[in-house]
C-alpha angles and dihedrals in degrees: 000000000000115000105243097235168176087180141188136233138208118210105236123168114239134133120208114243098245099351096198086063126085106224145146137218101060104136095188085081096046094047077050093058109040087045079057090055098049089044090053105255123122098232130339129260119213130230118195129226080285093052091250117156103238117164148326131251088273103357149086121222137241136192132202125196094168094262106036138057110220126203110193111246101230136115100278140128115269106222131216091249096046088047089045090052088048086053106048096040084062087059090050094045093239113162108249131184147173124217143127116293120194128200110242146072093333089051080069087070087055131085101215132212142192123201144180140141089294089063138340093234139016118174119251108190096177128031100185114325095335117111099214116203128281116244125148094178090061087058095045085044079060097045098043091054095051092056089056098070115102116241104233121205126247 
């Protein structure tokens, strides 16, 4: 079951093996996770050798500047829900945009999401010990976006 948010995130350094490759087994995600927790965060959020945000245990990421929507340029999966919400915003004509993100004093301009199948958007308002922005209309844009996808039969 999804946390209900907002959440916070520890920095933890971690590279998925093959990150274009849904898999599981990979315990480096579940010990992050459960340091985050000890240390008082809700879940971890990976940078990569360059110090890129890239993803969380189980999450994509997501950036707000007001006006654009940013997708941290990093080796990761993308996820259904993270694809579905691409595709969707694009729809919408929302500005969308992939580049690095850093943790760290610029992360504070940013409204910061987390999203799987559980929810296309559940609020972070810290990754380490950066306070992101506030911005609830960033998480219903999400959420609005993701309704809009059609069901299709199988």
């Amino acid at each position: 079951m999804a946390p209900e948010g907002p959440i916070a995130l520890d920095v933890v350094a971690h590279q998925r093996d093959l990150p274009h490759i849904k898999h599981v087994g990979e315990v480096g995600k579940t010990l992050a996770l459960r340091r985050a927790r000890t240390r008082g965060f809700t879940d971890a959020a990976f940078h990569d050798p360059q110090g890129r945000l890239s993803e969380g245990t189980i999450w994509n990421l997501a950036f707000w500047d007001g006006n654009t929507v940013n997708w941290p340029d990093a080796d990761i999966l993308p996820g259904a829900t993270m694809q579905i919400l691409q595709r969707q915003l694009s729809v919408l004509g929302v500005v969308q945009t992939t580049r690095p993100i850093r943790h760290g004093a610029s992360l504070g301009q940013l409204a910061g999401v987390v999203m799987n199948p559980w929810t296309p958007g559940i609020a972070v308002t810290r990754i380490g010990e950066s306070q992101l922005a506030t911005d609830d209309d960033f998480t219903r844009l999400l959420h609005s976006a993701y309704e809009r996808e059609r069901l299709e039969p199988i």
